[in-house]
C-alpha positions in Angstrom: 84.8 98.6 90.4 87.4 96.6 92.1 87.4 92.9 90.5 90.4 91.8 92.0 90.7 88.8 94.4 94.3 89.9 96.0 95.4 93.4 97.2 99.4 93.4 98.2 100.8 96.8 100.1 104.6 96.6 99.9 106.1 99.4 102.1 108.8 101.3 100.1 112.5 100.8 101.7 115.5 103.2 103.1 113.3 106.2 102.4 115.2 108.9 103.8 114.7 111.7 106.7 112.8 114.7 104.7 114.2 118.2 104.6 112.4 121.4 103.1 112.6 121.4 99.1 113.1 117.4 98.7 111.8 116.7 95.8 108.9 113.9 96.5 108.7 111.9 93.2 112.4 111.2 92.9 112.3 110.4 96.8 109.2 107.8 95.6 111.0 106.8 92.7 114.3 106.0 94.5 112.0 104.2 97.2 110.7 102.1 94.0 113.8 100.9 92.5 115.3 99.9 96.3 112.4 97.9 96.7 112.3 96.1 93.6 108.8 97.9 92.5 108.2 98.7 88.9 105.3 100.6 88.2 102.2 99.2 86.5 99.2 101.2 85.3 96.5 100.6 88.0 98.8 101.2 91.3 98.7 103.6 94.0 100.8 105.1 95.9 100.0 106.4 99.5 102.4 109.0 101.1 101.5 110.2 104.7 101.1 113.8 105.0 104.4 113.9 107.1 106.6 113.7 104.5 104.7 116.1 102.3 104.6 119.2 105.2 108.3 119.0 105.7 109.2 119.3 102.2 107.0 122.0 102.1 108.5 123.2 104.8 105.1 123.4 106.8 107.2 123.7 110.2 106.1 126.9 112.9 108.5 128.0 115.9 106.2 127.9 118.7 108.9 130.5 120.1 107.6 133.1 117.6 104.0 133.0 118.4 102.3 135.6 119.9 98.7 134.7 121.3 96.3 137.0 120.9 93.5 137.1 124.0 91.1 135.0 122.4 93.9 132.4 122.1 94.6 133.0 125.6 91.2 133.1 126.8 90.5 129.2 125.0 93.8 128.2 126.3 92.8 128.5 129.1 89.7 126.9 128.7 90.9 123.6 127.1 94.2 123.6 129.5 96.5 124.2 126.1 99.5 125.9 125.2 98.1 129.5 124.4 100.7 129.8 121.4 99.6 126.2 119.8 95.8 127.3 120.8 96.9 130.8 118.2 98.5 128.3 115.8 95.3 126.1 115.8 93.1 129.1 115.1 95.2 130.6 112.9 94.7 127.3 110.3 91.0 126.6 111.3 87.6 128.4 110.3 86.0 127.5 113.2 85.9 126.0 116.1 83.6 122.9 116.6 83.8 121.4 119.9 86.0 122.1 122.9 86.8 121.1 126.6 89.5 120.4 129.0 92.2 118.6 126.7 90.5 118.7 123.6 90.1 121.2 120.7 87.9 120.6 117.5 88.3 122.6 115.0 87.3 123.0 110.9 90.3 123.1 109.4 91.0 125.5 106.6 90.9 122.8 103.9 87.3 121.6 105.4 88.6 118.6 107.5 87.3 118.2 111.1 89.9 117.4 113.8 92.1 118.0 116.3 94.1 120.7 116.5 93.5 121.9 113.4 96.0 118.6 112.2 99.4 120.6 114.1 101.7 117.7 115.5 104.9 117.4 117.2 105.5 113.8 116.5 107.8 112.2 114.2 109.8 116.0 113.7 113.2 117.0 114.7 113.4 119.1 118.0 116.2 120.7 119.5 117.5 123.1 122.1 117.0 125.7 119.7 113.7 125.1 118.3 110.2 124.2 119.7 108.8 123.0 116.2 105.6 121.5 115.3 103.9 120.8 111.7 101.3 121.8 110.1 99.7 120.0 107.1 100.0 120.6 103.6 99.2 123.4 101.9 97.2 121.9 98.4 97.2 118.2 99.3 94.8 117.2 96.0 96.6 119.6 93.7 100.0 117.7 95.1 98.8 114.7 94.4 97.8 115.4 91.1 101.6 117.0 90.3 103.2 113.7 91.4 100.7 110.9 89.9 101.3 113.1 86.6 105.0 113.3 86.5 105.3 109.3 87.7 102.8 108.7 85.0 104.5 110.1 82.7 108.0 108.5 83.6 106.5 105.1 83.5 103.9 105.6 80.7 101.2 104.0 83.1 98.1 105.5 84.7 98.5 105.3 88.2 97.1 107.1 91.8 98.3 109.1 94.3 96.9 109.5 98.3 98.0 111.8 100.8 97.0 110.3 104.0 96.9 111.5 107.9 95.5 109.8 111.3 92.3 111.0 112.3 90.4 110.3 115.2 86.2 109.9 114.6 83.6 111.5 116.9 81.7 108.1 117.7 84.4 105.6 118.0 87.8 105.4 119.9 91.2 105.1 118.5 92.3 106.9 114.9 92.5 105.3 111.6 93.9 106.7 108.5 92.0 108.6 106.2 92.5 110.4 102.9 93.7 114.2 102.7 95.0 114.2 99.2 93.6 112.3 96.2 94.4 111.7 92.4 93.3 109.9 89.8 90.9 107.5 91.4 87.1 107.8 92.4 88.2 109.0 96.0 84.0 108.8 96.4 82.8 105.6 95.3 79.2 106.1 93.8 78.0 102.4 93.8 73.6 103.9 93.7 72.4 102.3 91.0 74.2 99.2 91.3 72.9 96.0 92.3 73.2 93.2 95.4 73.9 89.5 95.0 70.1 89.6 95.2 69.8 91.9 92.5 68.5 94.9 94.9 69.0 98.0 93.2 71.7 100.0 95.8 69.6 103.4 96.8 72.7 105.2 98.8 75.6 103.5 98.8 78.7 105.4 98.6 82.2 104.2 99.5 85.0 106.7 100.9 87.1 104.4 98.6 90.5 106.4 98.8 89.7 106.7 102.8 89.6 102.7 102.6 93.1 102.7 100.9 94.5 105.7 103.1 93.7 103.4 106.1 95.2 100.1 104.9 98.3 102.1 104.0 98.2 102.7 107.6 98.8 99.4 108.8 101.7 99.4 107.3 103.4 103.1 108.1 102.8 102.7 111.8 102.4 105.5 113.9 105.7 105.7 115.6 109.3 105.3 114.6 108.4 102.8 111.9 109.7 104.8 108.9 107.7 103.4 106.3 105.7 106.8 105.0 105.3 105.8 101.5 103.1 102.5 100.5 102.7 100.9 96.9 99.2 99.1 96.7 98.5 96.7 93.8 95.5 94.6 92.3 93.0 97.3 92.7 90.9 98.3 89.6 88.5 101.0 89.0 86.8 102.8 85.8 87.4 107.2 86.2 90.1 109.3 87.4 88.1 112.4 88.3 87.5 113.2 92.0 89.7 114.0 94.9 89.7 113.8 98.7 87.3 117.1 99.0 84.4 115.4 97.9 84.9 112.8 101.0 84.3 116.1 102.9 80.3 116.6 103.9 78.6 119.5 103.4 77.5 122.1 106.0 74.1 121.5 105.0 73.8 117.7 105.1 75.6 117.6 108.2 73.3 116.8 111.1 75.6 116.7 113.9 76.8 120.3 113.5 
């Protein structure tokens, strides 16, 4: 799939603070032409889901919340703000683990993490405002709408990746993974395949645009970095149809839950 030898990740420049409405693919293409980049069939571009919830304007006043008494009653029971705890619920399906300081949830759009993906970081607060974000709506179906109308600016096939920090139930620390996907094989189906022995692969798949989400990540930081949008080149791959959701395990294959 990939025959490439070299992978660059150039962080776009002087991308600017995101309001509600911004229109994403002229803030990626003005991020292009100040860095230099012109686009070639074959690149991605990674955005982090920050950017994508503010223009979608994604933000809640934790002032207007009212929790209801199961929200109070977990609040309690995972030492949380009740009105977050409602918030939480409010974008989850269920809830999958919990204790003091910690709430797992299944997220609406079939992700498993914390808090239900609602975070305070990285958004403006004020006296007036207790604000947090919530992530996007349709992060595939965004994708899709920006890889289409940068592909056909440039007259290249490209691919888009919405990414967010996730932290994983066996190991420590949070790596970036894949919430949005277009036009790559976001689940790598290498079965078939062979090894340098020539041993038939029986079950190897690769959460390919999870791979790319999480080198973006290098690069974007996690704090006051301000580099939310990555160009990645050298990759190559055969297919365009798949998105993040099928990264997502079933219910039924799942053997932890």
């Amino acid at each position: 799939m990939n025959n490439s030898h070299r992978l660059s990740l150039t962080a776009l420049i002087d991308i600017p603070c995101i309001s509600p409405g911004d229109d994403i693919q002229n803030i990626i293409e003005v991020g292009l032409n100040k860095t230099g980049i012109q686009l070639e069939s074959g690149d991605v571009i990674v955005v982090t889901h920050k950017i994508v919830s503010k223009l979608e304007n994604r933000y809640v006043d934790l002032r207007n919340i009212i929790p209801t008494k199961l929200a109070l009653d977990l609040s309690e029971e995972v030492d949380k703000d009740p009105r977050l705890v409602e918030l939480i619920l409010s974008e989850s399906v269920g809830v999958v683990a919990k204790k003091k300081g910690v709430l797992i949830t299944e997220h609406r759009l079939g992700f498993v993490l914390a808090n239900a993906g609602i975070d305070a970081s990285n958004i403006h607060q004020n006296k007036n405002n207790d604000h947090v974000l919530l992530l996007p709506i349709d992060p595939d179906e965004t994708c899709k709408i920006v890889r289409q109308g940068l592909e056909l600016m440039h007259d290249v096939e490209i691919a888009v990746v919405i990414n967010d920090s996730h932290g994983r139930a066996w190991r420590n620390g949070t790596v970036g993974v894949a919430l949005g996907s277009s036009g790559l094989p976001a689940l790598l189906d290498l079965r078939g395949s062979q090894d340098i022995f020539g041993r038939e692969l029986k079950v190897t798949e690769v959460g390919w645009a999870d791979e790319l989400a999480a080198a973006a990540s290098l690069l974007m930081g996690q704090g006051s970095e301000m580099r939310p949008i990555i160009h990645i080149r050298g990759l190559s791959w055969a297919g365009s149809n798949g998105n993040a959701f099928d990264l997502i395990r079933k219910k039924d294959e799942d053997l932890f839950r």
